[in-house]
N, C-alpha and C positions, 0 to 999 in steps of 0.2 A: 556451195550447195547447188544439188540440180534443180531446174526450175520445175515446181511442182507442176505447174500447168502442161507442162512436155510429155508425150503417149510415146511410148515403147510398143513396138509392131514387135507379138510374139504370134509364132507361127503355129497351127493345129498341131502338126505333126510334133513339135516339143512337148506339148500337154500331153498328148498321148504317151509318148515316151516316156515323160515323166510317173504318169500313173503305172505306165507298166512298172517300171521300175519300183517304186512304192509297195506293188503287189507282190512283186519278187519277194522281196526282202521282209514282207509279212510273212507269208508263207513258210519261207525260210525259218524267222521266229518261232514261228507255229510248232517246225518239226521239231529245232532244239528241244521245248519245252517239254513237248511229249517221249523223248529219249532221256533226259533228266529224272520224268519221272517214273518210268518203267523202272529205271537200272535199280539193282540191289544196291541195299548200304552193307558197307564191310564191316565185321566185328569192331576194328579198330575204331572207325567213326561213331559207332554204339557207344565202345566205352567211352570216348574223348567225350559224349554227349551230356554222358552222366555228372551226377552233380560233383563239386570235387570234394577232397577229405578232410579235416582239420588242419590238419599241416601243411596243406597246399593250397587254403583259402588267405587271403591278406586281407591285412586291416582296411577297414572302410574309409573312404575317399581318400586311397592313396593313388589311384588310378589318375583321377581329378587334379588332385594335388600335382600330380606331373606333368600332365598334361598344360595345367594354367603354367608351372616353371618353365616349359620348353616353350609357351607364349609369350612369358614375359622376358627369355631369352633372346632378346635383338640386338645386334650390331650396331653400333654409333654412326657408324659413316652408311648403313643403310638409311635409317630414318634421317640422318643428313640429305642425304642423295633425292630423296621422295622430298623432305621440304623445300631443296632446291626448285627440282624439279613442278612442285605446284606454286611455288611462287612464278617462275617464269610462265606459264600455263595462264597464270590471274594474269598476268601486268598484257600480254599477250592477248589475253580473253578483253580486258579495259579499254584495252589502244586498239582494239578491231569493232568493239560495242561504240567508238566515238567517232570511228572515221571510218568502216563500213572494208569491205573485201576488194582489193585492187587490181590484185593476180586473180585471175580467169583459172588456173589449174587449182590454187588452193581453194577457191569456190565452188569446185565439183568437188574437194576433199569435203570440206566440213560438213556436218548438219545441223546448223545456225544458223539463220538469216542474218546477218550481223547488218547488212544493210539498213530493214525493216527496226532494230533494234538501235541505230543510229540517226535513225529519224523521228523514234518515238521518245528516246529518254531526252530529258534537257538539258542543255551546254551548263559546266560550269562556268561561262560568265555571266548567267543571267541570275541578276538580283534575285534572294529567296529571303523568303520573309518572314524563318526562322530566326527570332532573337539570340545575340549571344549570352553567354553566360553570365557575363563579367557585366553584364547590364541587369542582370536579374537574380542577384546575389539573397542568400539565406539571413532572414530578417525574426526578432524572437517580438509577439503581440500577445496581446492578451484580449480572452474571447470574452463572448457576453457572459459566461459563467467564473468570470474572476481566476482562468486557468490561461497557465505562459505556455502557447504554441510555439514553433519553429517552423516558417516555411518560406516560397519564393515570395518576393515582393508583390510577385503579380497575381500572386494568389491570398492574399491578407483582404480579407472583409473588407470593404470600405463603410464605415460607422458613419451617418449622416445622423448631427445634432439638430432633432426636432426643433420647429419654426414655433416660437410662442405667440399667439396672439396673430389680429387677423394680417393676413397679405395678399398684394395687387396681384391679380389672378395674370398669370403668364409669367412672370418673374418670381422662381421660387429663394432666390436668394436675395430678395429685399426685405431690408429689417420692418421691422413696426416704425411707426410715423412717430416725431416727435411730443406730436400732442398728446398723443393717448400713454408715451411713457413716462410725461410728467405728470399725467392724472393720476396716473397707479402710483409715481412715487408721492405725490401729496395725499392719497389714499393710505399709505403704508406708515407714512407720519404720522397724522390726526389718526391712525390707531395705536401709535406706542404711545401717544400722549393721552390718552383716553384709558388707557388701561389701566386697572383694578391692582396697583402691586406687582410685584415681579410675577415673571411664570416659571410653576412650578412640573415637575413631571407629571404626563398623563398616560398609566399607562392603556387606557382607551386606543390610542394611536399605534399600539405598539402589538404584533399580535405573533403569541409564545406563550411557552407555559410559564408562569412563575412558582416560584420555590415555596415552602411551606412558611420559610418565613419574610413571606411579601405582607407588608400592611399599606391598605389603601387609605391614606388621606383623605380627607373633605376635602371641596374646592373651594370653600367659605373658609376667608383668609384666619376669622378668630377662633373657628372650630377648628384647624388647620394646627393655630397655636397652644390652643388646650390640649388637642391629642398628643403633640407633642411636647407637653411638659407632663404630662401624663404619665409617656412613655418613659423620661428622662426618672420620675420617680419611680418608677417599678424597675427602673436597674439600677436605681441609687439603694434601694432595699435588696435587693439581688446582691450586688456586691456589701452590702455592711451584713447580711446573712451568711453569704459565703466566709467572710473575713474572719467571724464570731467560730463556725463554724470548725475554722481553719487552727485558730487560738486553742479552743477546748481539744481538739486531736491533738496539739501539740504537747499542754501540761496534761493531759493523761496518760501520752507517750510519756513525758517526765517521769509522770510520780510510778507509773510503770517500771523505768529503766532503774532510781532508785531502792524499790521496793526487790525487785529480783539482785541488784549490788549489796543490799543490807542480807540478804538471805546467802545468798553466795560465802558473804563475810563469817556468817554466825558458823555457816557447815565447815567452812574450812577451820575457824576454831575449834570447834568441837573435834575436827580429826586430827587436831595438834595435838588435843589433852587427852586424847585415846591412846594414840601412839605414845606420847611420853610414859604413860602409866599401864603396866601391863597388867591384862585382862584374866583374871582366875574364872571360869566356868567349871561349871558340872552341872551334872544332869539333873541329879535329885535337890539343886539349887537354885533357887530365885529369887534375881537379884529385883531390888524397890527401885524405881526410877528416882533419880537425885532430885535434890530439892532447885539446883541450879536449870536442871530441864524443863521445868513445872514453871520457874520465873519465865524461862526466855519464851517458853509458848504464851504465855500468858503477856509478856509484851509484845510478841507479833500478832496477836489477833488485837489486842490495843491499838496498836499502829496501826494496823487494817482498817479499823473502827476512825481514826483519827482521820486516814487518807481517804474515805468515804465521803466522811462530813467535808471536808474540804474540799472536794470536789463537787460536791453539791452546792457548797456555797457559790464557788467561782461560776457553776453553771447558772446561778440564781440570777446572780451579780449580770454577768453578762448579755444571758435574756433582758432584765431589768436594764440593760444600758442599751439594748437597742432599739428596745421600747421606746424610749425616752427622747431617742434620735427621731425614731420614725414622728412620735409627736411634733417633735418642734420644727421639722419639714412640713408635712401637714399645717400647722399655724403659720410659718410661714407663706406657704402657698396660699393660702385663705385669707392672709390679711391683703396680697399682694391680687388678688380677685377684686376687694371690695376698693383697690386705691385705682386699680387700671379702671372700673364702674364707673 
């Protein structure tokens, strides 16, 4: 490269010529422009101008469509040739950006300082303080919201576990003094041995919704105990309700499933003794319903009557026995009052 600081002595008389010449070749311009635009156009270049006709228009971006194929038409050993070619070009551009231009003729060819650029970039043998990778390997943490990241080591939070209790100012990682953690632990004894009974959940401590079926406890261990047998009686009644419940659905299903088997039974005889015996009708005759019809209605609505009462009884019966349950819970929880008194 030539040294920019270096003056070239150009002589008036070049500039002058140079502008003549400039002016020449405008003018020149000039007159083309205005013979171009005198001249007539020939019919032919009319028509050629005009738009073309159906059959001589082509489909849309098939122009393009060639165009891009005749680009992406390239020879192998051309694009060989060029990446030859710019490799050698880099390794050439590398080895002259680290040891600078040597030859005097190729230094008036190039326009690179490669000198200037040989004195500013830095040697690779001087220590960089770029770590590698294989030091700084992909690590899975987990954040303060309970969620597993993935990232470098050297980019993982560092969590510092809060200092309890007081410390010697200038040393943050001195524990607490021995004295004062044997007072907190004889502090934390004489309170489990002072304490009132076990401990029980508070949900005070605890803050969310609860469900509709939360019940809050007393903190008075015998109110505590009553509510809770309290509770144990009214599901001991819930379940001997549902049970009773469950029983009467069952023999009503029964006498149900009987009652429609016996009816089943009677139709199908009756169309046994139909069919065997053939039927004489006429018009101007009518026949007296049999005396065997008259009994068997007459003992299905009996049995109606019989299955009624009967199920009334068993419902009687059963209310009456859960009663009777319920009472003798009650008595016992009541005698079991005045013995704990």
């Amino acid at each position: 490269m030539q040294d920019p600081s270096k003056a070239f002595d150009i002589s008036s008389t070049s500039v002058l010529d140079l502008k003549a010449e400039l002016f020449k070749q405008k003018e020149e311009f000039e007159k083309q422009k205005v013979i171009a635009k005198n001249q007539p156009v020939s019919a032919a270049l009319r028509k050629a101008a005009k738009k073309p006709g159906i059959w001589e228009r082509q489909n849309k971006g098939v122009l393009e469509r060639s165009h891009r194929d005749e680009l992406e038409i390239v020879e192998t050993s051309t694009l060989e040739a060029s990446r030859a070619a710019m490799e050698r070009k880099a390794k050439l551009y590398d080895r002259l950006s680290k040891t600078g231009i040597t030859d005097d003729a190729l230094a008036e060819e190039v326009l690179v300082d490669f000198d200037r650029k040989a004195w500013e970039q830095p040697s690779d043998d001087e220590p960089t303080n770029v770590k590698d990778k294989s030091e700084d390997p992909w690590v899975e943490y987990v954040d303060e919201f309970g969620r597993t990241r993935v990232a470098r080591k050297s980019q993982v939070p560092k969590i510092e576990s809060p200092v309890i209790g007081p410390t010697i100012p200038g040393d943050d990682n001195e524990s607490i003094s021995d004295e004062l953690l044997q007072r907190w632990e004889e502090a934390a004894k004489r309170e489990l041995e002072t304490g009132n009974g076990p401990i029980h959940y508070d949900e005070t401590k605890e803050i969310r919704t609860k469900g509709v079926g939360f019940y809050r406890f007393s903190k008075d261990e015998e109110e505590r105990q009553e509510q809770m047998r309290a509770l144990k009686q009214l599901r001991l009644e819930t379940e001997l309700k549902r049970a009773s419940r469950q029983t009467i659905k069952e023999k009503r299903k029964a006498q149900l499933d009987a009652r429609m088997d016996m009816i089943r039974a009677k139709r199908q005889k009756k169309s046994s003794k139909s069919e065997s015996k053939p039927t004489q009708t006429t018009e101007n005759t009518i026949t007296e319903p049999h005396i065997s019809d008259v009994t068997n209605t007459s003992n299905i609505s009996t049995t109606d009557s019989t299955i009624n009462k009967t199920s009334n009884k068993v419902l009687q019966l059963s209310e009456q026995a859960v009663n009777d349950l319920l009472s003798d819970i009650r008595r016992q929880i009541e005698i079991k009052k005045k013995t704990d008194s």
